[in-house]
N, C-alpha and C positions, 0 to 999 in steps of 0.2 A: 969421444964426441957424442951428443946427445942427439938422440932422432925421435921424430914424432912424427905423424900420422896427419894428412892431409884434412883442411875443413871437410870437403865432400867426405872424405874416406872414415872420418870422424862420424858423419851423422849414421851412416851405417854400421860401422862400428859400435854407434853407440845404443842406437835400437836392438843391435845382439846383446849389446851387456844387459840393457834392462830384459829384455824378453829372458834372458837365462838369470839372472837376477830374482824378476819373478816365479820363474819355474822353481829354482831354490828355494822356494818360500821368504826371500832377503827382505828388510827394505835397507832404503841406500842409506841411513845411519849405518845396518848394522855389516853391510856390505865397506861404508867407508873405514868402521871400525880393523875390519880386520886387513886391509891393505894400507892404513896409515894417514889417512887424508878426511876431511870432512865430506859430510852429506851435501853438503852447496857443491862440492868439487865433482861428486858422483852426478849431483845433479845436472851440470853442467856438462860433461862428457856424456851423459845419456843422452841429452838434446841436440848434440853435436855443436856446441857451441864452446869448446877448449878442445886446441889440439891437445894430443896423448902422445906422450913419451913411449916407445917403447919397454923401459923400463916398467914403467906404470900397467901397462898394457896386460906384462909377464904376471903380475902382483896380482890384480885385475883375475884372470885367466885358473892364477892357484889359487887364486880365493873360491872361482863359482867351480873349480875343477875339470876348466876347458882352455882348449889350445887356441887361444884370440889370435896368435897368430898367425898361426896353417891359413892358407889360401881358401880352404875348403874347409866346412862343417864335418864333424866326423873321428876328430883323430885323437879320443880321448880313447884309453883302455881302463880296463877293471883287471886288478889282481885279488884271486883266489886263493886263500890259504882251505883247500877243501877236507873231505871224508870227516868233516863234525856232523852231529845230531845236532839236529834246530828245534825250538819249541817257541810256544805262547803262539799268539793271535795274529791275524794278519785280515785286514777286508777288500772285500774285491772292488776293484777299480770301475770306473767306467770305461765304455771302450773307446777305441780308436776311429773305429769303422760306423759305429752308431753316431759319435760327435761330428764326424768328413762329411754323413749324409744329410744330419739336421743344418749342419753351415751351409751346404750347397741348397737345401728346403728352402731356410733364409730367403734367397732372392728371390721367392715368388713373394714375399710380401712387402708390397711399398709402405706398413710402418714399423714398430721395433720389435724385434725378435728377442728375448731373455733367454738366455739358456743357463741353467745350475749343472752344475758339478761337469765343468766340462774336463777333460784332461788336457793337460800341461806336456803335451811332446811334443816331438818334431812336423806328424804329419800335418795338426790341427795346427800349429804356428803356421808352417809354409799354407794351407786353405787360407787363412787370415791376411796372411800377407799378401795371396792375392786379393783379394775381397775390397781392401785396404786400397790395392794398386788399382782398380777400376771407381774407386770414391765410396767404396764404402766408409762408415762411420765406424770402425771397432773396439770397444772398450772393456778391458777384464777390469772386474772386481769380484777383489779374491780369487775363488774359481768358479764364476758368473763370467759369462760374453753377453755385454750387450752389443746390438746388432743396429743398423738407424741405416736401412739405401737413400742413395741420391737419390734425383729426382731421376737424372739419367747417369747411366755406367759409361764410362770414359773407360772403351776397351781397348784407344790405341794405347793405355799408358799402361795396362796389364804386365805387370811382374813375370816376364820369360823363366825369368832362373828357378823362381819358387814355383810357378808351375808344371816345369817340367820335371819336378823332384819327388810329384806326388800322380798317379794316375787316377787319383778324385778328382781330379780337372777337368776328366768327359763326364763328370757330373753336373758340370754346368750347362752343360748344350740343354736339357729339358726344362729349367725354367728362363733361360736367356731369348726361345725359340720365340718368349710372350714377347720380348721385347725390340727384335733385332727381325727383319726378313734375312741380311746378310752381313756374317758377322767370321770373325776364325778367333783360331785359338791356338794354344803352342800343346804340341805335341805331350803324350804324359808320359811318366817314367814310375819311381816306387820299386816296390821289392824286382829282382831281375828272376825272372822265374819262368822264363824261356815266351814262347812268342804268345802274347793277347792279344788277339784281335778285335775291333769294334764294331765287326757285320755286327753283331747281335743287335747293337744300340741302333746301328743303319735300317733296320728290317724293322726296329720296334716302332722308331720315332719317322719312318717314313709314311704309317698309316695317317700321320699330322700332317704331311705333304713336304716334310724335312729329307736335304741331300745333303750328306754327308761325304767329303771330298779328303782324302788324308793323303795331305807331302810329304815331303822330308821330314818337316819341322812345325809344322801346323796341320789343323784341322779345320778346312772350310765349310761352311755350314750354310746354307739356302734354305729360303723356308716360303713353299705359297700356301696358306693354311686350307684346310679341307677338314673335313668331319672324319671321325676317325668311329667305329664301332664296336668289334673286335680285335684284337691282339692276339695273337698266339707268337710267344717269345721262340725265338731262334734255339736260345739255352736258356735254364731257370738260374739265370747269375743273377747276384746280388744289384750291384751296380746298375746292370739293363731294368732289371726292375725299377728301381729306384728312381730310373730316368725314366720313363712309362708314365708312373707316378707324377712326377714334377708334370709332363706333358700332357697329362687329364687333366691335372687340379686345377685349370684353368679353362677349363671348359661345361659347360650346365649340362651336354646331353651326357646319359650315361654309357660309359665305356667299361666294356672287362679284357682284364688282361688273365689269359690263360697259360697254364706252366709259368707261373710267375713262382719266384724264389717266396718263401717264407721264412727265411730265417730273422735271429733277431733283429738284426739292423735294418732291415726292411720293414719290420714292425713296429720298430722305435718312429720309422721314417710315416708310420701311416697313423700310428695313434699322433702325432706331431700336425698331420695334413687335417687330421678332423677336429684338433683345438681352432684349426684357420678355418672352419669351415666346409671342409670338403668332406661327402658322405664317401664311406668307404665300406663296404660288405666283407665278407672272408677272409679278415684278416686272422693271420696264421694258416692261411690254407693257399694252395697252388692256383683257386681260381678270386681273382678280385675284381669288381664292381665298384667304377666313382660315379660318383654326382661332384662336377664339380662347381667351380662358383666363376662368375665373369670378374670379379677383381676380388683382390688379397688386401686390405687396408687397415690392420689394427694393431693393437700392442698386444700379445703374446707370450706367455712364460711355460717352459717346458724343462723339469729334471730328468738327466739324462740315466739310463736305466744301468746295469750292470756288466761287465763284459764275461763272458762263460770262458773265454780266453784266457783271461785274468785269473780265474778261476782253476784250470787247466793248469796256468803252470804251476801255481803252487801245490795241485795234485800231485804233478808230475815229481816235484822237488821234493813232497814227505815222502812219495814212493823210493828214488832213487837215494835219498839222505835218511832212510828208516828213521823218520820223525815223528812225533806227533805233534798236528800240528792243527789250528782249530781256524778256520776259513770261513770266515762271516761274507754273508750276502751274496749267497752264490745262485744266480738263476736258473734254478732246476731243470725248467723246462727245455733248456739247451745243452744241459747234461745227462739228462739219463741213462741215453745209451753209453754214455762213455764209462759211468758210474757202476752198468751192469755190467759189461763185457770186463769193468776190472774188477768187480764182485766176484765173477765168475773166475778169474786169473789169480783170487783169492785176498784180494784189495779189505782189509777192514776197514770199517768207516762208523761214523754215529750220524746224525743226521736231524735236528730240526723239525718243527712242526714249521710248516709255508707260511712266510706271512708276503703283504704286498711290498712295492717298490715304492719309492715317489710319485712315479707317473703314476699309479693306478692303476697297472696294471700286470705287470711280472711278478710272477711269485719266484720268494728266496726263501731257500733253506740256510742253516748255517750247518757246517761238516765236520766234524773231529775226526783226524785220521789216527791210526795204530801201527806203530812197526808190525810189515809183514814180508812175508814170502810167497812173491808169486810164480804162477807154471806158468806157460805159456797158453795161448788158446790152439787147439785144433787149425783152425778156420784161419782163414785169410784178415787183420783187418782192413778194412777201407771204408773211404766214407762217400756221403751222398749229400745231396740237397737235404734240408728240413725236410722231415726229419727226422734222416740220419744221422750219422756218426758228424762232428762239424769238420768241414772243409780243412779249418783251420786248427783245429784240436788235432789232427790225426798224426801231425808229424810229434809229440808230448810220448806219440807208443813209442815210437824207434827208441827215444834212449829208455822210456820203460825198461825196453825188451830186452836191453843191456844187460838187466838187473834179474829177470826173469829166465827161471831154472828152464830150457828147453827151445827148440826154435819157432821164430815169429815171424810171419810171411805179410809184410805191409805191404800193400799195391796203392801207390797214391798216383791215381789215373789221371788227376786235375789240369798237374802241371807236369810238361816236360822236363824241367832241371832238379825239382825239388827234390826226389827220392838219391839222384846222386850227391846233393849235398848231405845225407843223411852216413856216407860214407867218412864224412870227416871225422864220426865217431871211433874210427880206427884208430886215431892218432891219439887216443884217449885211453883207449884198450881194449876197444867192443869187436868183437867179430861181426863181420858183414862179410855177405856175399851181393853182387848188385846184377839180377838177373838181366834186367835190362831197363833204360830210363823210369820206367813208372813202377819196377818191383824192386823189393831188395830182401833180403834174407838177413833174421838178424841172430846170434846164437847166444845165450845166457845160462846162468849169470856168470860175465866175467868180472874178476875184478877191474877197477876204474885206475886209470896213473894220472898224474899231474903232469901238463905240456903247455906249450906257448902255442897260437892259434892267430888265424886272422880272423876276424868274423865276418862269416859268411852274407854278400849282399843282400840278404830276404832275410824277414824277420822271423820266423817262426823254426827255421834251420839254425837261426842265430842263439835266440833262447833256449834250443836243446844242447847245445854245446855249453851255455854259461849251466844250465842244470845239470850234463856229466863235470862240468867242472867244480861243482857242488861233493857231489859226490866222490871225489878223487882225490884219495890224500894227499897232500903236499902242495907247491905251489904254482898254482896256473895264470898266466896272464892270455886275456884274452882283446886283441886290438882291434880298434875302428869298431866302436859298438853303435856307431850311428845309427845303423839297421834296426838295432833293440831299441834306443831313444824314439824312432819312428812312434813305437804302438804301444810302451810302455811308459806308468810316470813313475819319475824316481824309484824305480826297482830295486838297484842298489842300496838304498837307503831302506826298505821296505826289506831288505834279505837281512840286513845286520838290524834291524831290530829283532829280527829271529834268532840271533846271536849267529849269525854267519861271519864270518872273516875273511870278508869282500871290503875293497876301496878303490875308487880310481888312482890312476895313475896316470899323468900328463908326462907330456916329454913336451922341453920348451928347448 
């Protein structure tokens, strides 16, 4: 008996195919090509206007390499055939956390936003789909977002699901506060990385005369506007910044916010605020200065800058796969320290004379790395605000340290859960000791073994397990890599052109 797929159930259905359609680089010839049917037919199931066979569905699914039919997003794996040397080129991506913060900049401007080179994963899809679900206008070309708001946001018809799937969603309370006295929003979710709270955004955005109320399942938001001065942030987090940010740019007198984050996504977010207009002083530094503007009204084009993340793991992956391997456009200034402390660990590297970025402003090196052997360092690592060690670089040492001759004492004080996800290294062949939630002990070099894994809900625990599984001879499959799709694009794809021998693997 043949089954298919309901109209309604069809239109979204088919909005996934094309969204992951596009992310493969497809168009729907070459996509109809390889499941058996015409371009009209794909066309036509993207717009939800032919029901799908399940059969079809399956086809569909091994063609873009994901499971259409799991209830949930998520339940695709990657198999490892590891312990090879990789070689040739690889360029660094844009990131994740740079492109969640310019889409949320976005709605302070009532005309069109251009963004280039944005990336194709999961977080920036689900921002979009909200954006989408309250009337925004959203349209890729190639990997260009154009951006068009209504005239007003229709928040009751706000996308629940994809909201809750990303916690850049309390990135919208700083430019919505222009629009709305009283408005809510769905609660946020994203990597599970033990408890975040949003006093910080409560204390920052209440000098705007903004209350912030958190239920169950939403965030209520009140706003009777007031002059706002100084700021002095609760914490220098990224996000709280960023919402600070949004909650000036709309204002003429000048405001500083103090212990503000500087890292890069916060800088992508303030060189982005002064193309709209809005004067901004100390960027890159902890204390910042707006002049802002009373409206946002123009057309706008911003290339999005490099991710040091990006960067990072492919460091991480010559180190643990003694490769060489030569990493274009890596932005220095968010590496250095990470660069010296594995200098000093006895890291070779070559390095690039600086040149600029698109925006005009990030300087990149390009990096050739050399099979080496590193010791361990003395010292404790951990990291800090810009600019230290990155937030998000530090968990790239753990399986380092795998690799490295003598023991390595990581303290990652940020988040409660993350240092015991670092223990799943065990199940790979690393020695750990886990002093307590935020230290762990790690003892090297062991050798690496080949195992089957779940992959861990947060992305950065996620990627160190697919990089020991690099490293590990024989065959690893690693499941539910949805957490990696989050912050990465086409990685997989990006690792075998390194000549890895990596592939997904669907289960249907």
């Amino acid at each position: 008996m043949l089954y298919s797929i309901s109209m309604q159930t069809d239109n979204t259905i088919g909005q996934r195919i094309a969204d992951i359609r596009e992310t493969e680089g497809l168009t729907q010839a070459s996509l109809a090509k390889r499941v058996g049917t015409t371009q009209s037919a794909i066309a036509r199931i993207e717009s939800g206007k032919q029901n799908i066979s399940a059969d079809m569905l399956k086809k569909i699914g091994q063609a873009l390499h994901r499971n259409l039919l799991a209830a949930t997003p998520g339940s695709i794996n990657v198999r490892i055939n590891g312990g090879k040397p990789l070689s040739g080129t690889v360029e660094t991506n844009t990131s994740k956390n740079g492109a969640v913060g310019l889409l949320c900049a976005s709605l302070l401007n009532r005309g069109k936003t251009i963004l280039h080179r944005v990336p194709r994963i999961e977080e920036v899809h689900r921002i979009i789909e909200v954006l989408e679900s309250i009337g925004v206008n959203v349209k890729w070309q190639n990997n260009s977002v154009h951006i068009q708001p209504p005239a007003e946001f229709n928040l009751k018809q706000i996308d629940v699901e994809a909201a809750r799937k990303t916690r850049s969603i309390v990135m919208f309370i700083g430019p919505l506060i222009h629009r709305f006295r009283d408005f809510s929003l769905p609660q946020s979710g994203g990597c599970k990385l033990g408890s975040r709270t949003i006093q910080p955004h409560l204390y920052a955005l209440e000098h705007f005369g903004v209350a912030i109320t958190a239920h169950s399942d939403t965030f209520h938001i009140t706003t009777k506007p007031q002059t706002a001065h100084e700021i002095i942030l609760y914490e220098s987090g990224d996000t709280v910044t960023e919402n600070a940010l949004f909650a000036a740019a709309l204002h003429p007198d000048p405001i500083t916010i103090k212990y503000a984050s500087a890292n890069y996504m916060v800088q992508e977010v303030c060189h982005f605020l002064q193309l709209l207009g809005v004067e901004i002083e100390g960027i890159g530094t902890t204390t910042l200065t707006i002049r802002g503007t009373t409206t946002i009204n123009q057309t706008v084009e911003y290339t999005l800058s490099e991710d040091p993340t990006d960067t990072m793991f492919f460091l991480a992956t010559a180190i643990v796969t003694r490769s060489p391997l030569t990493i274009t456009r890596c932005p220095i200034e968010f590496l250095e320290l990470e660069l010296l402390k594995l200098k000093k660990m006895g890291f070779q590297y070559q390095q690039s004379e600086s040149y600029l970025s698109h925006n005009g402003h990030t300087r990149l090196i390009d990096i050739t790395t050399e099979p080496s052997q590193l010791q361990s360092l003395h010292e404790k690592i951990y990291a800090r605000p810009y600019p230290g060690l990155n937030i998000d670089n530090l968990p790239f040492f753990a399986v380092i340290a795998t690799q490295t001759d003598g023991q390595t004492l990581i303290h990652d004080w940020v988040y409660e859960k993350r240092a015991i996800y670092f223990t799943e290294l065990d199940k790979l062949g690393a020695e750990t000791v886990l002093a307590d939630p935020h230290r762990i002990y790690i003892t090297g070099a062991t050798p690496l073994r080949a195992t089957e894994l779940i992959c861990p809900p947060a992305l950065r625990p996620a990627t160190i397990i697919l990089i020991a599984m690099l490293g590990a001879p024989g065959e690893s499959l690693l499941r539910n890599v949805y957490s990696i799709n989050r912050g990465y694009e086409k990685l997989v794809e990006r690792l075998q052109q390194l000549g890895a021998d990596i592939d997904y693997v669907s289960e249907f």
